[in-house]
MIZA-824480 format. One record per residue: residue in one letter; x, y, z of N, C-alpha, C, O, CB in turn. Coordinates in pm, whole numbers, plus 32768, in hexadecimal, padded with zeros to 4 digits. Glycine has a CB too. Layout:
<drenbas>
aXYZXYZXYZXYZXYZ
...
</drenbas>
This chain:
<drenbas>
x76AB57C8778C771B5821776E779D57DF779A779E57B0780B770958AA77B3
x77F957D7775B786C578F775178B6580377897884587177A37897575076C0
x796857CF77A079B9583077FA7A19586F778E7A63584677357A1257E1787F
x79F058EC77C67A41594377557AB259BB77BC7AD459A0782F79AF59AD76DD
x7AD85A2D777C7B005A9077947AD15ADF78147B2D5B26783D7AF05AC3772F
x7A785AE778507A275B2C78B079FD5AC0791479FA5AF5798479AA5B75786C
x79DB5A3D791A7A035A1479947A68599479917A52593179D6798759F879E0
x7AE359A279357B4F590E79667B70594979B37BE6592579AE7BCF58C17915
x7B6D59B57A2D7BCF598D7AC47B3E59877B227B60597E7B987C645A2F7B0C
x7ACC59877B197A6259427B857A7058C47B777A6A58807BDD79C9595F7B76
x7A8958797AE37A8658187AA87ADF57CC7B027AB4577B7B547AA258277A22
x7B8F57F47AEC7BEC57CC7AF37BC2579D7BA67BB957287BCA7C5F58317AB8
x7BB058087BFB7BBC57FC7C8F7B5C578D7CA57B7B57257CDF7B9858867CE7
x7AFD57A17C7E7A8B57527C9B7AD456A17CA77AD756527D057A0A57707C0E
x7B1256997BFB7B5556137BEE7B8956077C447B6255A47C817BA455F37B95
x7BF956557C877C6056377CB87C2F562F7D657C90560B7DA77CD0569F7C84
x7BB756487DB97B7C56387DFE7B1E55C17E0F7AE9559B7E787B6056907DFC
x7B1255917DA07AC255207D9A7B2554BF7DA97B0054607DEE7A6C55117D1E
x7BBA54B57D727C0454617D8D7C0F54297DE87C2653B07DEA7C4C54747D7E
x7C0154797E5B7C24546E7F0A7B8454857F3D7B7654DA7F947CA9550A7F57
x7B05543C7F0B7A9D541E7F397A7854C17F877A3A54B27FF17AB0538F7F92
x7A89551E7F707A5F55957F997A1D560A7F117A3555FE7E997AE455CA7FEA
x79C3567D7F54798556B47ED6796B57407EED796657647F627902566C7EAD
x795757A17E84796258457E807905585B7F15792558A97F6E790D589E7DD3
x787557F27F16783D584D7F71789658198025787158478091777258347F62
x78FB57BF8016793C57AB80A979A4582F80D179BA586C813A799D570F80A9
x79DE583A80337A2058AE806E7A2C592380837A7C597080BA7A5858B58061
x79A859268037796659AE8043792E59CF80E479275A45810778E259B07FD2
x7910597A812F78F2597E81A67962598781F4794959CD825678A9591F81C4
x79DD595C81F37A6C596E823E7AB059BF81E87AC259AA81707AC558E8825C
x7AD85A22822E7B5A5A76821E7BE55A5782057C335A8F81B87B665AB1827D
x7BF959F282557C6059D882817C82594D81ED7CEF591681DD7C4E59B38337
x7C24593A81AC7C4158C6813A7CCC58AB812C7D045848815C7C0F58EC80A8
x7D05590A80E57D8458EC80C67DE558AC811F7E3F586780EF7DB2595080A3
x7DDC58BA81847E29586C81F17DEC57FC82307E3957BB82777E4B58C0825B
x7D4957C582277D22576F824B7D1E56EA81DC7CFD567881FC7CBB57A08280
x7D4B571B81417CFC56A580F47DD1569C808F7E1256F8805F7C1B56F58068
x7DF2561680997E8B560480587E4455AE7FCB7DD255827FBE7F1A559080D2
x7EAB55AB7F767EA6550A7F267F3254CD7F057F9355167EED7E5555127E86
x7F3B54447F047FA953E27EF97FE654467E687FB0549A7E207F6D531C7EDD
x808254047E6D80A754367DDB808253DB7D81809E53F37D0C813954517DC2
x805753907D948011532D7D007F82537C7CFA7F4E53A17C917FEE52517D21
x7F56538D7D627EB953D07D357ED0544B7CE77E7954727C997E5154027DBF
x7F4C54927CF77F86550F7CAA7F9F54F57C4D7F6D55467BFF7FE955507CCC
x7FDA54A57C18802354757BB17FAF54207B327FCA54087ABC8099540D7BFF
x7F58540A7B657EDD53FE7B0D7EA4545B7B137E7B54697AA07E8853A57B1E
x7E7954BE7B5A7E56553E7B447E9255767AD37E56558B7A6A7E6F55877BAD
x7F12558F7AEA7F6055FF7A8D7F1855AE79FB7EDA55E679A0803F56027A9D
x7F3555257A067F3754E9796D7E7E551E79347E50552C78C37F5954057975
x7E44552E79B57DA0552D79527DA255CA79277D7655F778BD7CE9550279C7
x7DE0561579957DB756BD79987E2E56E4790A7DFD572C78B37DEA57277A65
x7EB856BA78F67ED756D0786E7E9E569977F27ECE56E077997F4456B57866
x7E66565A77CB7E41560B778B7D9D5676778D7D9656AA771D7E5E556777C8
x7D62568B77B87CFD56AC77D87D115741779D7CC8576577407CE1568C7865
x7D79579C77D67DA7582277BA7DC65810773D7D92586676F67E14585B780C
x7E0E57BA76FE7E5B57C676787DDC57EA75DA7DE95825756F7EBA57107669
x7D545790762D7CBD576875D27C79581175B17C595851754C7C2B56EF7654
x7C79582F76647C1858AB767E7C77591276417C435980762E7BEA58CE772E
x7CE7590876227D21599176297D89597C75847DE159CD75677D8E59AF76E1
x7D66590275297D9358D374EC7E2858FE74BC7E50591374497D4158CA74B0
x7E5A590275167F29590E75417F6D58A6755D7F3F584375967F5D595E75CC
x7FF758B8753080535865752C8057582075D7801F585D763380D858B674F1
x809F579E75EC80B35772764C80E357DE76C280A157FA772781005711762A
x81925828769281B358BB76D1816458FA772F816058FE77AA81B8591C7672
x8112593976BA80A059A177108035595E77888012598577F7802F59E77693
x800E58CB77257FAD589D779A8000586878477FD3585478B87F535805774C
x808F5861780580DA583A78AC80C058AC78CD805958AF79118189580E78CD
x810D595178B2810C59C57901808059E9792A806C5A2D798F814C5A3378BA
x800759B378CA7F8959C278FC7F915991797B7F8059CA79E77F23598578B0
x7FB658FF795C7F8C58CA7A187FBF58AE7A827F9F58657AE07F5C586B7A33
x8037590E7A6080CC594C7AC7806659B27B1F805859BC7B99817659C07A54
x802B59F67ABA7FFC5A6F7AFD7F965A1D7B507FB859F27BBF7FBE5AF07A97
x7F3A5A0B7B2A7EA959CE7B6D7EEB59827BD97EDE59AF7C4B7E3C595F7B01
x7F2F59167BC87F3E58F27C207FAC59427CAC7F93592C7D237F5258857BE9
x801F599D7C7F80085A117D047FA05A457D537F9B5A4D7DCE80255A7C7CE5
x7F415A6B7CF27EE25A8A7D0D7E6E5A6F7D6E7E3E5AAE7DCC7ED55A867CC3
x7E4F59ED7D2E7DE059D67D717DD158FE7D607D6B58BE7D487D525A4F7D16
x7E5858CC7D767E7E58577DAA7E71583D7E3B7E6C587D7EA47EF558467D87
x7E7057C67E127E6F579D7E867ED257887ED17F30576A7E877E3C574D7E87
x7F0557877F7C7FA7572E7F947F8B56BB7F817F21567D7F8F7FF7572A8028
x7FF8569A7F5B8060560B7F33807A55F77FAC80A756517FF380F656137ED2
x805855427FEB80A2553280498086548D804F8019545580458083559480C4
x8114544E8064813953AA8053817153A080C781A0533580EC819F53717FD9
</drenbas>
């Protein structure tokens, strides 16, 4: 099963956790994740490029929507940025 509608944001986190050699079941065990795990802004910055690009396929929308897509997500449930 390929990534569709119902799980690109397990999808998305997962990627974006794997970036920084960490995974759903580490942070599922800490609470505190969000403040223990950062990524460089280049590791962001290839992020954004796979997760739009990625949003634009699953959700077949203009560039626009797939940025505000991953404006939101990434408020959401990003990671900090830190250089």
């Amino acid at each position: 099963m390929g990534i569709n509608r119902e799980n690109i944001t397990e999808h998305l986190i997962e990627y974006q956790l794997k970036m920084i050699n960490q995974s759903l079941e580490i942070i599922e065990k800490d609470p505190e994740w969000y403040s223990n795990f950062s990524m460089t802004k280049d590791q962001h910055e290839e992020f954004k490029k796979y997760a739009i690009s990625l949003i634009k396929k699953v959700f077949k929308c203009n560039k626009s929507k797939a940025v505000n897509t991953f404006n939101w997500f990434d408020f959401e449930f990003g990671l900090r940025i830190e250089n």
